[in-house]
C-alpha positions in Angstrom: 83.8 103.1 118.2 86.2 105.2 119.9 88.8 107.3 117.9 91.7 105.6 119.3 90.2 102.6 117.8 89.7 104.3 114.5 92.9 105.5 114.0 94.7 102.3 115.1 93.0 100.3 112.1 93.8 103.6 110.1 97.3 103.1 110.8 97.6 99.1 110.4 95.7 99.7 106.9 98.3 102.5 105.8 101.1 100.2 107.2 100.2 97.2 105.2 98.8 98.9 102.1 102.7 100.7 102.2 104.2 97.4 102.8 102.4 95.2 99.8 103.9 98.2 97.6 107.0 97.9 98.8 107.2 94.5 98.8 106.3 94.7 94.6 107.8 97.7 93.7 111.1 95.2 94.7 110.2 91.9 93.6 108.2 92.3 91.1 108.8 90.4 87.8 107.7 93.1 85.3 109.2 96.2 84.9 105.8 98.2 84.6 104.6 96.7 87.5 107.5 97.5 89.6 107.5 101.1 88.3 103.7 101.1 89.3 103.9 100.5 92.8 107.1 103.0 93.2 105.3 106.1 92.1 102.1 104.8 94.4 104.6 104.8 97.0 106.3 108.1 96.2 102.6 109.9 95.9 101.6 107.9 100.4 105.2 109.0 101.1 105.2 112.5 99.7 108.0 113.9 102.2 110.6 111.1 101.9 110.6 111.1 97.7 113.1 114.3 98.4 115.3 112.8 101.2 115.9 110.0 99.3 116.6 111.6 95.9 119.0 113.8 97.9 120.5 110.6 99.5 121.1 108.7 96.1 122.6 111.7 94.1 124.8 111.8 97.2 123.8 115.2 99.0 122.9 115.8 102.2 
């Protein structure tokens, strides 16, 4: 297997994994797991947790 290779099924596994917490961390039907899958996604997506918190408390 070639690199390339490797790190394109790297990538579509990160993507999806990233989606399916998405996906329930917004439509899940309890609370706990909802709040489960948003601080998974906040620990993948280290960098965006601050851009966003600066979006919602309306800085810039």
């Amino acid at each position: 297997m070639t690199v390339g290779l490797l790190s394109a099924i790297a990538a579509v596994f990160y993507g999806s994994t990233v989606s399916v917490l998405a996906l329930t961390a917004t439509f899940a039907r309890r609370r706990t797991l909802r709040r489960e899958a948003r601080s998974t996604l906040s620990v993948l997506m280290r960098g965006r947790t601050v851009e966003s918190r600066a979006a919602s408390d309306g800085r810039q």
